[in-house]
C-alpha positions in Angstrom: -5.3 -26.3 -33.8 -6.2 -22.5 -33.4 -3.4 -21.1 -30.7 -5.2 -18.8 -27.9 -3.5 -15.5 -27.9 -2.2 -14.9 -24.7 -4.4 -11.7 -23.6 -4.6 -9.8 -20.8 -7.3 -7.7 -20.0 -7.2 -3.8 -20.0 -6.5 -2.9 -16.6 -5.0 -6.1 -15.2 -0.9 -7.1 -15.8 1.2 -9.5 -15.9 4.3 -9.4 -13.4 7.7 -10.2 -14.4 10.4 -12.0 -11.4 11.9 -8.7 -11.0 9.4 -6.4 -10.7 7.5 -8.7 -8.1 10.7 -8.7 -6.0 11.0 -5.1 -6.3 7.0 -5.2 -5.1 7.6 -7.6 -2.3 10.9 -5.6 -0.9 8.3 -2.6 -0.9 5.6 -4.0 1.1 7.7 -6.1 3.5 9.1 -2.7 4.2 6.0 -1.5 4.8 4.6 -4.6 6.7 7.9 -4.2 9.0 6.6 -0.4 10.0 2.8 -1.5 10.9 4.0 -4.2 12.8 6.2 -1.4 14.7 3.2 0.2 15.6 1.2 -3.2 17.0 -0.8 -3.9 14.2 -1.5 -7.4 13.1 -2.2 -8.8 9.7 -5.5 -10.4 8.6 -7.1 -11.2 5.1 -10.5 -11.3 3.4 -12.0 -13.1 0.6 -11.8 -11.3 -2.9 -15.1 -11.6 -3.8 -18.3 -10.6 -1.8 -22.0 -10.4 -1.3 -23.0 -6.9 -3.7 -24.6 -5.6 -1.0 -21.8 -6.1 1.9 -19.9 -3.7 -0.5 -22.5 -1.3 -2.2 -23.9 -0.6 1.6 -21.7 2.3 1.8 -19.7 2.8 -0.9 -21.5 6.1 -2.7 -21.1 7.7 -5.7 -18.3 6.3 -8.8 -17.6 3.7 -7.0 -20.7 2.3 -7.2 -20.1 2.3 -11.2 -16.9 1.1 -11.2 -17.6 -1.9 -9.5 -17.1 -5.6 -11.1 -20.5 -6.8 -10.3 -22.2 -10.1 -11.8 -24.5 -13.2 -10.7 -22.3 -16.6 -9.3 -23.3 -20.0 -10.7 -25.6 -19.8 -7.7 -27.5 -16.7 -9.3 -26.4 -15.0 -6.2 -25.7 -11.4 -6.7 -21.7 -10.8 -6.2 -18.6 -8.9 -6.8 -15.2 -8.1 -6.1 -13.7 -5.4 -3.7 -13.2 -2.3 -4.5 -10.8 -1.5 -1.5 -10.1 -3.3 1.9 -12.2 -1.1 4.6 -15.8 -1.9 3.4 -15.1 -5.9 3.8 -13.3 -5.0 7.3 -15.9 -3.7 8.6 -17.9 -6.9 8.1 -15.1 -8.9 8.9 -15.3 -7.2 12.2 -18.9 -7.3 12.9 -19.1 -11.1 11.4 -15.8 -11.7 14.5 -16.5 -9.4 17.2 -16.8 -12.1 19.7 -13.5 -13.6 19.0 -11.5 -10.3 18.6 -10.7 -7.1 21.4 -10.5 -3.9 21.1 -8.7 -1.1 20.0 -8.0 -3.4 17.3 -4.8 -2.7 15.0 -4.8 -4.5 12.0 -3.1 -4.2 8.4 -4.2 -5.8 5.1 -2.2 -6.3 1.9 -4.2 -7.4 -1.2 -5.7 -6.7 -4.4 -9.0 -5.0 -4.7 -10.7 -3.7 -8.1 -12.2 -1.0 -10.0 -13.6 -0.6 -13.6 -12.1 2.5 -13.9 -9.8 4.3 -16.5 -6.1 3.6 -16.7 -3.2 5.7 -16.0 0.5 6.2 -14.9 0.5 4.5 -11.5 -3.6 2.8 -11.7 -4.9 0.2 -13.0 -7.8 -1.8 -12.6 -6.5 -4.7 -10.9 -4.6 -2.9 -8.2 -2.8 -3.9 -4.7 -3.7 -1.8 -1.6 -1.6 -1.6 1.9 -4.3 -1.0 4.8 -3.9 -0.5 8.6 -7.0 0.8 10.5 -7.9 1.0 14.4 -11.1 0.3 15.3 -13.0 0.3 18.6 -12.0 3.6 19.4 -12.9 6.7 19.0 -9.9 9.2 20.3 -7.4 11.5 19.4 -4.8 9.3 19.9 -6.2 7.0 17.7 -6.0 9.6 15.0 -2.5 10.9 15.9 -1.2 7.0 15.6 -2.8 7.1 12.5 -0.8 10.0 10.8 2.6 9.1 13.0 2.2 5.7 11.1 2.1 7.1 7.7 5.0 9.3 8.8 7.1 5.9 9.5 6.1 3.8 6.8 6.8 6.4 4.2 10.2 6.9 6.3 10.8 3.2 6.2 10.9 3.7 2.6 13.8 6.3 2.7 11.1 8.6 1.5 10.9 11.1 4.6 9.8 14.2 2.3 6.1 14.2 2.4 3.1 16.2 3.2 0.6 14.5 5.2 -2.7 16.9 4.2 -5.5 16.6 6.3 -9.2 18.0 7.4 -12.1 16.9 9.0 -15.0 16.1 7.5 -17.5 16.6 10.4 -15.9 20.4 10.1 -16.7 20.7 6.8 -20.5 19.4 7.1 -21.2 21.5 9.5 -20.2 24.4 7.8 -22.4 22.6 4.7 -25.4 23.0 6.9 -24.2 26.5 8.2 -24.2 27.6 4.5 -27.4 25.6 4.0 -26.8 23.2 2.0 -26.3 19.9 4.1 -29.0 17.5 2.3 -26.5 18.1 -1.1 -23.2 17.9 1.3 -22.5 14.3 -0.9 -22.5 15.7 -4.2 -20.5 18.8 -3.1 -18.1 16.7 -1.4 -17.4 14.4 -4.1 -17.2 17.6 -6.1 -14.1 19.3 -3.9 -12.6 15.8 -4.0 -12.4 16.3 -7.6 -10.3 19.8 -6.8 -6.7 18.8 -7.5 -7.4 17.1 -11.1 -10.1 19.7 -12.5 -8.5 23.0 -10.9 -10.6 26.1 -9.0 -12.6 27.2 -11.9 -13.9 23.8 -12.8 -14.9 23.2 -9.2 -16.3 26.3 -8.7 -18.6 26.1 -12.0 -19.5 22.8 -11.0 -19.9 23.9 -7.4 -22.2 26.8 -9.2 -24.4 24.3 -11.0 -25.2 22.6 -7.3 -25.3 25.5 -5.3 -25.6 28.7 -7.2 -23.1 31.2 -7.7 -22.8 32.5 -4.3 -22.6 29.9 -2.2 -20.2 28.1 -4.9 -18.0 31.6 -3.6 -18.2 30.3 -0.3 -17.3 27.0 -0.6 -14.3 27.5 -2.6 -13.2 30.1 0.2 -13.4 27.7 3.0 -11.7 24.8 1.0 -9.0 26.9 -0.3 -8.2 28.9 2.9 -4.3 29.1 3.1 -2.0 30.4 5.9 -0.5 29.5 8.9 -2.0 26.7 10.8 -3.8 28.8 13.4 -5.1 31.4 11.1 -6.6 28.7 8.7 -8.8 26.6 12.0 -10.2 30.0 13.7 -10.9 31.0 9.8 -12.8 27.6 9.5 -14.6 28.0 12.4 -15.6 30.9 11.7 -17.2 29.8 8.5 -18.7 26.6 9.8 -20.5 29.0 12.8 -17.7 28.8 15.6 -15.4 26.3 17.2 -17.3 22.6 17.9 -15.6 19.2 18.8 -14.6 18.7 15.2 -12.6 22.0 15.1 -11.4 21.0 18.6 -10.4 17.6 17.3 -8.6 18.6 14.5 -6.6 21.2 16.7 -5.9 18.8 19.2 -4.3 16.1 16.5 -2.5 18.3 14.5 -0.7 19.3 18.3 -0.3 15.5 19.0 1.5 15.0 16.0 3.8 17.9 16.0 4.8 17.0 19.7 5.7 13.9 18.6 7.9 15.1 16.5 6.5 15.0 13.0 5.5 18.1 12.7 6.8 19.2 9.5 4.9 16.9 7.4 1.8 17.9 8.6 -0.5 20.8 6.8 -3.7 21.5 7.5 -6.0 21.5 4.0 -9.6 21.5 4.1 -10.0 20.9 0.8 -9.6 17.7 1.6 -12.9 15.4 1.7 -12.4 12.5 0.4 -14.8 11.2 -2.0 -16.2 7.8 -0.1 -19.4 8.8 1.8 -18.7 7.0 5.3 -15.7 8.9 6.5 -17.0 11.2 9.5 -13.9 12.5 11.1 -10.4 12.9 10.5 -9.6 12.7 6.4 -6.0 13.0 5.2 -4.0 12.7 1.7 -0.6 12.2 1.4 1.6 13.9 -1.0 5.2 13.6 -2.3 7.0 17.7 -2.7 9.0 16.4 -5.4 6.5 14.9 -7.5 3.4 17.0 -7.1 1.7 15.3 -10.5 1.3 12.1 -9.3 -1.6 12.4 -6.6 -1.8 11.4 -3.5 -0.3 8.1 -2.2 -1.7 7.2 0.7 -5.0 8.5 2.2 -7.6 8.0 4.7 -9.6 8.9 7.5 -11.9 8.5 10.4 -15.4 6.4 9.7 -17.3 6.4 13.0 -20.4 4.7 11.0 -19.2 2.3 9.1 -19.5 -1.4 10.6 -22.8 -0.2 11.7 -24.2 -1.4 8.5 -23.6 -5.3 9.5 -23.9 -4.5 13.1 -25.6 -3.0 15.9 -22.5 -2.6 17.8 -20.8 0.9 17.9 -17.2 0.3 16.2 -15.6 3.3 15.4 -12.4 3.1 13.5 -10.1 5.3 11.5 -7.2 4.0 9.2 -4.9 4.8 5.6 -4.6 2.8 2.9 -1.2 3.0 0.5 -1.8 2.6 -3.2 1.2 0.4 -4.1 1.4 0.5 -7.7 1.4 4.1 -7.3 3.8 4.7 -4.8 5.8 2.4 -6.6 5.8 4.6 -9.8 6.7 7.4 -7.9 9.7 5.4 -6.2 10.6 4.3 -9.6 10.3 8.3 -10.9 12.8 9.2 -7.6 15.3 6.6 -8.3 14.3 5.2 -5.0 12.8 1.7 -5.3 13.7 -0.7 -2.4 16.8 -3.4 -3.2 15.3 -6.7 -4.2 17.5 -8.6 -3.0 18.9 -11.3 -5.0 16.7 -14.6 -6.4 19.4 -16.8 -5.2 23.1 -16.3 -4.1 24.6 -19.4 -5.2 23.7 -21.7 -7.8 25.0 -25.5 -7.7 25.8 -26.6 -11.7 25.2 -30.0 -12.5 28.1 -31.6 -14.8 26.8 -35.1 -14.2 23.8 -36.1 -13.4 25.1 -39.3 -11.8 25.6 -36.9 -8.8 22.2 -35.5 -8.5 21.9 -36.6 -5.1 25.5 -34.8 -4.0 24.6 -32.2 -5.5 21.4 -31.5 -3.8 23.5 -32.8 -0.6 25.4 -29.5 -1.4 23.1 -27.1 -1.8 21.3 -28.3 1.3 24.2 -28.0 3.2 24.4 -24.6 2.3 21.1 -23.7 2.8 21.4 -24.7 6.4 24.3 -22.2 6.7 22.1 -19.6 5.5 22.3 -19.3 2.4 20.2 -19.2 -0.7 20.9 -21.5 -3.6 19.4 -23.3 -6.1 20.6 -26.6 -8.4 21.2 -26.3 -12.2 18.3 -29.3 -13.1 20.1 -30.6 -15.9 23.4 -31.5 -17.1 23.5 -28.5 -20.1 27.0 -27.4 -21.2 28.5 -24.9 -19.2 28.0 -21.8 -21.1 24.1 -22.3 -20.8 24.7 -22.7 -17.0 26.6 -19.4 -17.1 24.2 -18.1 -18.9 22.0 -18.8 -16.7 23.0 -17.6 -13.5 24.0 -14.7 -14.9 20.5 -13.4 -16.0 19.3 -14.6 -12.7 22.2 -12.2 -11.0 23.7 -15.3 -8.8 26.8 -14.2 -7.8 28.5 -17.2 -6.8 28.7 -21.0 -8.0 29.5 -24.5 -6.8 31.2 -26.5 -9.9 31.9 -30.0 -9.2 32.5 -33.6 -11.1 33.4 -36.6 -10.3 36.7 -35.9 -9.6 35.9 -33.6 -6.4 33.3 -35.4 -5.7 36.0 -38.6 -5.2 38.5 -36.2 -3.4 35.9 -33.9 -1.2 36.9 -31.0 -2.6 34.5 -28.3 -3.7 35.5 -26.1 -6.1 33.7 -22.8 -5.8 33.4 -19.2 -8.3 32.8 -16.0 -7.6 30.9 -15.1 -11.3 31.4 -11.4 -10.7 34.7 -11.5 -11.2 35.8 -15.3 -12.8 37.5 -15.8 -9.7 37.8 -20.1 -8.9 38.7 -21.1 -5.1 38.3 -24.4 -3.5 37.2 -25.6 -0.2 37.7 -28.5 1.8 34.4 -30.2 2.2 31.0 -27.8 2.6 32.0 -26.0 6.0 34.8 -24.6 4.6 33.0 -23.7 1.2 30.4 -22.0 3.3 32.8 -19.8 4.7 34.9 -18.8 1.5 31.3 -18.1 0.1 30.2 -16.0 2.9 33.3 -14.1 2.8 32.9 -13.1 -0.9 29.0 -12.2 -0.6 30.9 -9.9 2.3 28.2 -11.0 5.1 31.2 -12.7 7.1 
């Protein structure tokens, strides 16, 4: 018999117990901050129609899509992020939704693109959008929720970039050069890995030399907040409602008192082609290498590809298996918790039943616990719970089982105590785990 090698593809992982704890600490973390904030979870199917996800994608994504025909021969593939397929979920359940509507999505999407520290191709994204709305509230909620969720994270350190992309068309077309505003977009989203003279040569090779000039002074204008807005609007032909709506968020925000996480950046774009408004990154000070770990923006057009209704929506989507590098780099990873925090051994498997009896008992007192399945020697049950990290044990035989005792072990320190009957166990147990 030839043996399958046990494969993964390049891209995709396996997850190990502890790691997916650590993962699931993370985003309950996270899902505890949206929920703070009034938005409500929802989910979508994996795989969709090519053309609900191609309608607005643009550019490398389109490449780095995982298309292919069903058994049907219908032409499919799976998501590259959560906001496309939202904005079909919402025009395919308008009728039985309201709005503003506040929803956040945790799942996998997936892109055929190269690997690195912190991306793979297989990859879980955090997403809360508003839709139905189209306000600078909306926007300011937006950023404040970043704020928290990063907060919630014991992570309060950040720098919340943002711009506006209707600012920075409009000074496209001032310059003259709106019908190539996509490829010079996706070129200053490229800014941060290439560096200014690689942007500004490619910039060159779209635009000529001159204009290149301009563009790179308008992306990489850098002072204080006021100086850089009247110096964009300036350069985009005078103050408009994009300016005005970038002023006017930035305000909200720093009167609600995150401030000093805000900077305004209009290098900025974003390289998806149906943001139209607000567009922000977010960066961590202390590890400027690793990118940006949560970004966004406003997309005013968007469901308008599946519908004729106006739905305008803005949102931000965490990359978790990035931000999770980069908790991992600061020594800051969330607390798993533990698997189980008291594990019932089995010395005879004539008592199966009391055992389980036991741990249900236990379980009803709040506790986690788990029963040893088979009667193994000791040592292997040891063994056991210690490379599970349980930190406390029931061992019984028939001997306490005949006097309803219940002999109990702290496995931190080797320390036996017994109980009369469960109650009492339960609160010896709570006592050591210090939760008395």
């Amino acid at each position: 018999m030839n043996l399958i090698s046990p494969r993964v593809l390049k891209g995709f992982r396996d997850i190990l117990p502890d790691s997916e704890r650590v993962r699931r600490a993370l985003t309950d973390r996270l899902e505890s901050a949206f929920r703070q904030f009034g938005y409500v979870p929802i989910d979508t199917p994996t795989l969709e129609y090519t053309e609900v996800l191609l309608g607005k994608g643009g550019g490398e994504t389109d490449k780095q899509i995982f298309r292919f025909r069903d058994h049907g021969d219908r032409d499919v593939a799976l998501r590259f992020d959560l906001t496309v397929p939202f904005a079909r979920y919402m025009a395919a359940h308008m009728n039985e939704l309201y709005t503003p509507f506040r929803r956040y999505h945790i799942g996998k999407a997936y892109r055929g693109e190269n690997t690195q520290r912190g991306r793979y191709r297989e990859f879980v994204q955090c997403d809360f959008d508003i839709v139905g709305v189209d306000s600078v509230s909306a926007d300011t909620d937006i950023l404040l929720t970043v704020v928290e969720a990063f907060r919630a994270l014991g992570t309060e350190r950040i720098e919340l970039r943002v711009a506006h992309r209707g600012l920075f068309s409009r000074f496209l077309e001032h310059l003259g050069v709106g019908e190539r505003s996509a490829e010079v977009l996706r070129t200053v989203d490229k800014l941060r890995k290439v560096g200014v003279e690689t942007t500004k040569n490619d910039l060159t090779a779209l635009v000529g030399e001159t204009k290149a000039a301009q563009v790179i002074e308008f992306i990489t204008a850098d002072s204080e907040y006021e100086e850089v807005i009247r110096r964009l609007e300036e350069l985009a032909g005078g103050p408009d409602i994009d300016s005005n709506r970038v002023r006017d968020t930035i305000a909200a925000v720093v009167e609600a008192g995150a401030g000093e996480n805000i900077i305004l950046d209009p290098s900025i774009t974003r390289g998806l082609d149906y943001y139209t408004g607000i567009v922000f990154e977010t960066f961590l000070p202390e590890l400027p290498d690793i990118g940006s770990v949560c970004s966004g923006g406003r997309y005013n057009d968007l469901a308008s590809l599946y519908s004729k209704q106006e739905l305008p929506g803005v949102g931000g989507s965490v990359g978790l298996d990035r931000l999770l590098a980069a908790l991992e780099q600061l020594g800051r990873t969330p607390e798993a918790g533990r698997a189980a925090e008291i594990l019932v051994f089995c010395l005879d498997e004539s008592l199966v039943g009391w055992y389980h009896a036991i741990a249900r008992s236990l379980r009803e007192s709040g506790f986690t616990c788990e029963v040893y399945p088979e009667a193994k020697k000791l040592a292997q049950q040891f063994t056991y719970a210690e490379k599970k990290g349980i930190p406390l044990a029931v061992i019984c035989g028939p001997d306490e089982r005949a006097e309803r005792r219940i002999n109990c072990k702290d496995l931190r320190s080797r320390e036996s105590f017994e109980a009369a009957g469960v109650d009492d166990a339960a609160q010896m147990l709570r006592s050591r785990l210090g939760t008395e």
